[in-house]
Each structure stands twice: as C-alpha cells, then as structure tokens.
C-alpha positions in Angstrom: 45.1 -40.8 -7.5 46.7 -43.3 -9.6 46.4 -43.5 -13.1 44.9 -46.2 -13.3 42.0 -44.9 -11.3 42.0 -41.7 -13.4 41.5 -43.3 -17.0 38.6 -45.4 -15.1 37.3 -42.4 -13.8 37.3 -40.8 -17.3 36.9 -43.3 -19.5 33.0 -43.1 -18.8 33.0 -39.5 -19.8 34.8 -39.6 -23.4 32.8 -38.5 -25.8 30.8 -41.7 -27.9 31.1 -41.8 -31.5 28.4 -40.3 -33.7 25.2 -42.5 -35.0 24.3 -42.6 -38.3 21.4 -40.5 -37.7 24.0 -37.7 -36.1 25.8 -37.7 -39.5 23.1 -37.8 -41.6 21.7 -34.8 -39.6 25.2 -33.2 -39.6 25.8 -33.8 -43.6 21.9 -32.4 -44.2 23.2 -29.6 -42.3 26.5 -29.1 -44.2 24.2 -29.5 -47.4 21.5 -27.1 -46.6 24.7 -24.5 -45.6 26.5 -25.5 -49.0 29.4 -26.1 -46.6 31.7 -28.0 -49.4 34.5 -29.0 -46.8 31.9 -30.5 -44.4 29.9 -32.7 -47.0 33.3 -34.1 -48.4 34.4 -34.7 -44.4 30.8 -36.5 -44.3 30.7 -38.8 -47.4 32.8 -41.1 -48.8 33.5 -42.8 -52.4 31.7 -41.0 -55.7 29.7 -39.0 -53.4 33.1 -37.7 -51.9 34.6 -37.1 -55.7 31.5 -35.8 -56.8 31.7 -32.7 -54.1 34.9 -32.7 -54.9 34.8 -32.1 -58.8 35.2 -28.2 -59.0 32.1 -28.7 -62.4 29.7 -31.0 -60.1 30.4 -28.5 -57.0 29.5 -25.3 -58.9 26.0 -27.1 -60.9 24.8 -27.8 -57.4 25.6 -24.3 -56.1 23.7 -22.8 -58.9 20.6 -24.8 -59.1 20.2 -24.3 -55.4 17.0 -22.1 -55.5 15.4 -23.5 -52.2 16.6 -23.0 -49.2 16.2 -25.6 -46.4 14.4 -24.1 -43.3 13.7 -27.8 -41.1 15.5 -31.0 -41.1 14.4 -34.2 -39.5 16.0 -37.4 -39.1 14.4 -40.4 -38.1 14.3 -44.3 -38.9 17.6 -45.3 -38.3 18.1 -48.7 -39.8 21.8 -50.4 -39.4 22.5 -53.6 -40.7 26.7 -53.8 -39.4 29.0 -51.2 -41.4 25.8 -50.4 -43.3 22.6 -47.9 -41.8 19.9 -46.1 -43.5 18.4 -43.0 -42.2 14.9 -40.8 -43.4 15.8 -37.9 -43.7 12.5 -35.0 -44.4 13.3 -31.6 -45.2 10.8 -28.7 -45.3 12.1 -26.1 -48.1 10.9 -22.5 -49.5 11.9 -20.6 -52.6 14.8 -18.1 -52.1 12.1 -15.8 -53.0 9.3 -16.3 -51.2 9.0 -16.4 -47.3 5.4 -17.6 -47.0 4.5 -20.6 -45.5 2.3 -21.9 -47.6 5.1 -22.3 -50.0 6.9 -24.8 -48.4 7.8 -27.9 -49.6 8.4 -31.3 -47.6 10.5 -33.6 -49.0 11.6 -37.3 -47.6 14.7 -39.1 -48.8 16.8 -42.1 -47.3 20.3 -41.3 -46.8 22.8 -44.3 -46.9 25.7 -44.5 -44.9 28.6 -46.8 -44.5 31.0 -47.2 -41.5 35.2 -46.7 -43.0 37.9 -48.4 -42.1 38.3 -46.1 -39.2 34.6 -46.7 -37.4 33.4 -43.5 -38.6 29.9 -43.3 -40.3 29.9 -41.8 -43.7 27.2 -40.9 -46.6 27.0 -42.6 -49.3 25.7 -43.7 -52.5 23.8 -46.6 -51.7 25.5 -49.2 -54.3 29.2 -47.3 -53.0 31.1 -49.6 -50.7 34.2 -47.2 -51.3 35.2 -46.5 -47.8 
C-alpha cells in the first residue's frame, strides 16, 4: 500500500477535537475531583492564574463542603472562537447521603478557542488565550 493510500485510509479515523461541551463536561469533572492540574490544562487567562495561585487554590479546597454527584451539559451555543455551555450540577452535603438533600444547580460555562484550536474555560469578559 502506498502511503498515500494509507494516510487516506487513516485520516478518517484520527481522533476529532473536543466540543465545547466535551470540555466543559471534562473541566466540571476536574472541578468536582478538585483535580488542580486538570482545571489549569482546561482554562485559560485569570481563571488559569486563579487555580494557579497556591491562596485562591487552597480557599476553594476548603470551602468545598458539597460534593458533586451528577453533571449535565447541554446548550451548546458557539459564536466562532467563542461557545457557551449550561452546565447543571446535582450536589449533597459531605455529610449527608440522602436524596432529598440534593441540590441542583445551573451555571453557563464560557469558553474560548486558543491560539492552538483548543477550547478552553473561561471568564466570560477573558479573551486571554
């Protein structure tokens, strides 16, 4: 087979870059898990420095008291480098596993393509790639 062929043959199969709602689901995710490294990977401008400051880090890890138990994206708006998502969350007290204690909360998530195609949350007046 010539190579040619092969990279025709393949090209159909790479994988296609994440939507916004993928990333939004992925950085609610990394939230929810406290996963520092991810939501920095995920965001971009002051949100970015803001996970990165060591004092901003540690007051969200300490006023975390609910956990996250469901995540839903949905209403993907994109409007060229810019998209907004809904995100809704369903959330309990650390303390309490009943049911009837949950929470739901809906939020849009901005997000802003970089320099580099990639999708990325952000604050919505942030156009910091």
């Amino acid at each position: 087979m010539s190579l040619g062929a092969l990279l025709a043959t393949t090209a159909g199969c790479a994988d296609s870059e994440p939507t916004p709602s993928d990333v939004a689901s992925d950085w609610m995710h990394a939230f929810a898990e406290l996963d520092r490294t991810a939501l920095a990977d995920l965001s971009c401008g002051q949100m970015r420095a803001d996970i990165k400051d060591d004092d901003f880090w540690r007051e969200i890890r300490d006023s975390s008291r609910d956990r996250i138990v469901d995540i839903d994206v949905k209403e993907e708006k994109v409007d060229g480098d810019h998209a907004m998502v809904t995100v809704s969350t369903i959330t309990e007290s650390d303390d309490s596993h009943d049911s009837s204690e949950r929470e739901t909360n809906t939020d849009d998530l901005t997000l802003v393509r970089d320099l580099d195609g990639h999708w990325k949350a952000c604050e919505e007046e942030d156009d910091d790639r």
